[in-house]
N, C-alpha and C positions, 0 to 999 in steps of 0.2 A: 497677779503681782504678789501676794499676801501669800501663793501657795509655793512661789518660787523661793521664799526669802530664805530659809531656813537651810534650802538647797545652795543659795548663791552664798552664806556666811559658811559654810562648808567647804565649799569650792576655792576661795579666793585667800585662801592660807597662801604667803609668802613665806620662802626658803630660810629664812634671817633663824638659828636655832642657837644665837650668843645674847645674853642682853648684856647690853653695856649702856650704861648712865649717858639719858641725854641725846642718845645717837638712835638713828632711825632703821629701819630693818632693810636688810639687804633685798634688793630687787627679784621678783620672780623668774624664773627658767623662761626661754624660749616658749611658749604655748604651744599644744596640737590645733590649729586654728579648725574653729566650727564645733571644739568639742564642750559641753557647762564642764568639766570637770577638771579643764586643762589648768588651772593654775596650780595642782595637786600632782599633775604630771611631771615629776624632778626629773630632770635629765639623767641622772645617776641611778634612777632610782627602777629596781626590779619589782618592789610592792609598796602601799602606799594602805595603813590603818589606820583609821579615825576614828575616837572613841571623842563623845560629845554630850555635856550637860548643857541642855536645854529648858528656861524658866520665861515664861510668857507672862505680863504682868496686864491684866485688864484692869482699867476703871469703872469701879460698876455705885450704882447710888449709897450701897452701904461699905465702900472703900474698895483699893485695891485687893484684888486676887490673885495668886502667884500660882500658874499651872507648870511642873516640873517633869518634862521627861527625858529618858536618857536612851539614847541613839547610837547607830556608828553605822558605818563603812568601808566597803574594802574594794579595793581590786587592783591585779598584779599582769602582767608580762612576760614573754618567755623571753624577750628581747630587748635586753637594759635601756631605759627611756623611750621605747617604744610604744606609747598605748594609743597607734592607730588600733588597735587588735587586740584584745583584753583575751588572759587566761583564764583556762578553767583549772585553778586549782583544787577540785572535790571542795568536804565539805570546812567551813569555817564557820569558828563559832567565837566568842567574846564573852566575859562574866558568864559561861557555861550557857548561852542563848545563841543557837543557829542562827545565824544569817542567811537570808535571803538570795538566791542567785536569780539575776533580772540580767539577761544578756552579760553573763560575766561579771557585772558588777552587784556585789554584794551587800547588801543593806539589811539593816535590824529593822523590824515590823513592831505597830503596838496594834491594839485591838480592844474590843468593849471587855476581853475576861484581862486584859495589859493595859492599860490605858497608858500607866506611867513607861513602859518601857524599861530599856536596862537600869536595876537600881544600883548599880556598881558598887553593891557592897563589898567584893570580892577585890577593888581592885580593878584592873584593866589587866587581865592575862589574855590575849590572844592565844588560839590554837587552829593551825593551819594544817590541812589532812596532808595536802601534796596529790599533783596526777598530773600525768604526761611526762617533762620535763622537769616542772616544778617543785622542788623539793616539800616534806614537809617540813612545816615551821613551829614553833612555840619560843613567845615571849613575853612577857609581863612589862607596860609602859610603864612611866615614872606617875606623880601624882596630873593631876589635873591644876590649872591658875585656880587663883583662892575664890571662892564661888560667896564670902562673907558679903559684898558689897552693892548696891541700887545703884540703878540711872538714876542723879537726881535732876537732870534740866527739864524744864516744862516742854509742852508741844512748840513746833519749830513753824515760822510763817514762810510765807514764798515771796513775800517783800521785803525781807531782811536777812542777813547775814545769821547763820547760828551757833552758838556754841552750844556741844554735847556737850556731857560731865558724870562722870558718873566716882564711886568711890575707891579707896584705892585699894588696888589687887595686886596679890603675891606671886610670886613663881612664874609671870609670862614672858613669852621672849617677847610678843611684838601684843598690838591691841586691834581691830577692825573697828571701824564705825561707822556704821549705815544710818539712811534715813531713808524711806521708802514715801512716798506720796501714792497722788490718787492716778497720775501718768509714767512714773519713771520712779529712777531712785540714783542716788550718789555715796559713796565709799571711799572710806580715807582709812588709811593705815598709819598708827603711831606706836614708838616705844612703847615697850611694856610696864614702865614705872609711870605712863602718862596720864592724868585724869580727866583731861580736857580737848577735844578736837575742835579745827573751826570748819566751817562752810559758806562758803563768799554766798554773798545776795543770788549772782548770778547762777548758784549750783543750788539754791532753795529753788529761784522760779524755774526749773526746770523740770523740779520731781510733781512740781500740780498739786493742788488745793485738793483735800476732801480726805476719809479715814486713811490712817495712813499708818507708819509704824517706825520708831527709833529702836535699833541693837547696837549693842558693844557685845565684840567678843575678840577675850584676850584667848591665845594659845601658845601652847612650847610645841617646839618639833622635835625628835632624835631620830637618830638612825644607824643605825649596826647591820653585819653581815650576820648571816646565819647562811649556812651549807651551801654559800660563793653568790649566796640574795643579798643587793643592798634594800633593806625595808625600811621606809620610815614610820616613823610611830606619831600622830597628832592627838594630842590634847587638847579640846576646846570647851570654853563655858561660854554659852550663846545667851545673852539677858534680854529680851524683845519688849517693846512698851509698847499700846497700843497707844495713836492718838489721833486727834483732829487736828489737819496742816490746813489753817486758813489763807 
């Protein structure tokens, strides 16, 4: 569960790329049913970038700890909304670091000599080689949501209702809010001016008692043609708290 979450806060970006005061984000695409990455699959869409700051906060006896790494992903299509069949576009790379090809899908790697991964000091400029069909691409996303702010709710029980909380963030269109247990896990999506989600009684007992983990992660989407490609561009700040769910 613990090794999927990071994949599944990735994953479950919704299309909503307007914030408007107050008002909820527009519903996701159709899905590829059976695939983790379908809610990232826009119907419109010929490729799909994610660039993501990642900050992991343990509780340890002499305080919390904040571990920070920075991530992305890619993968594209020769056939608009199509990603039973993922392309090979050659190589891709982001803040000047290759990507990864794993069956067409493109991913940033860390390692013992990276630990942190992308430091996106650069910015977020994609560059895309191009092969086959695929044109090549290059483009530079907008900023990332304001990365200033903490979860601050305590651990969440499975015999009560909970409310997340965390502080307030800039520039997102919409917000994710997970809570993962020691069986399952639950996710709600709210505005991006929102600093608060709830979780009925009945969606605590479901995720099970034992280590567990709360995340908020607000993002913006955009998306522009480049050489007749629609690509979307995601920005995400993923913030993960580790906890005990009694």
């Amino acid at each position: 569960m613990k090794k999927s979450l990071l994949l599944f806060a990735c994953c479950v970006v919704l299309l909503s790329s307007c914030k408007k005061e107050e008002e909820a984000p527009t519903p996701a695409p159709t899905p590829v049913t059976g695939d983790p990455n379908t809610a990232l699959y826009f119907n419109d869409a010929d490729g799909v970038l994610v660039s993501i700051e990642s900050v992991t906060t343990t509780e340890t006896p002499i305080g919390p700890i904040d571990v920070p790494v920075g991530l992305a992903s890619a993968f594209f299509t020769n056939t608009t909304g199509n990603f039973t069949t993922m392309a090979n576009v050659g190589t891709v790379t982001v803040d000047g670091q290759a990507l990864t090809n794993n069956n067409n899908v493109y991913t940033s790697t860390i390692s013992v000599t990276n630990p942190s991964g992308i430091d996106w000091m650069n910015g977020t400029p994609w560059e895309v080689a191009g092969a086959g069909t695929f044109p090549a691409v290059s483009t530079f996303a907008q900023n990332f949501p304001g990365s200033s702010w903490a979860i601050t709710s305590a651990a969440p029980s499975t015999s009560a209702a909970y409310v997340m909380s965390w502080g307030n963030v800039s520039n997102a269109d919409s917000i994710i809010c997970m809570v993962v247990g020691g069986s399952s896990y639950v996710t709600k999506t709210v505005a991006g001016n929102q600093t608060t989600c709830n979780f009925t009684a009945a969606q605590m007992a479901s995720v099970g008692a034992g280590t567990g983990m709360i995340q908020v992660t607000p993002y913006q989407v955009e998306s522009n043609n480049f050489n007749g490609k629609k690509i979307y561009r995601i920005m995400e700040v993923v913030k993960t708290k580790t906890v005990t769910i009694n």
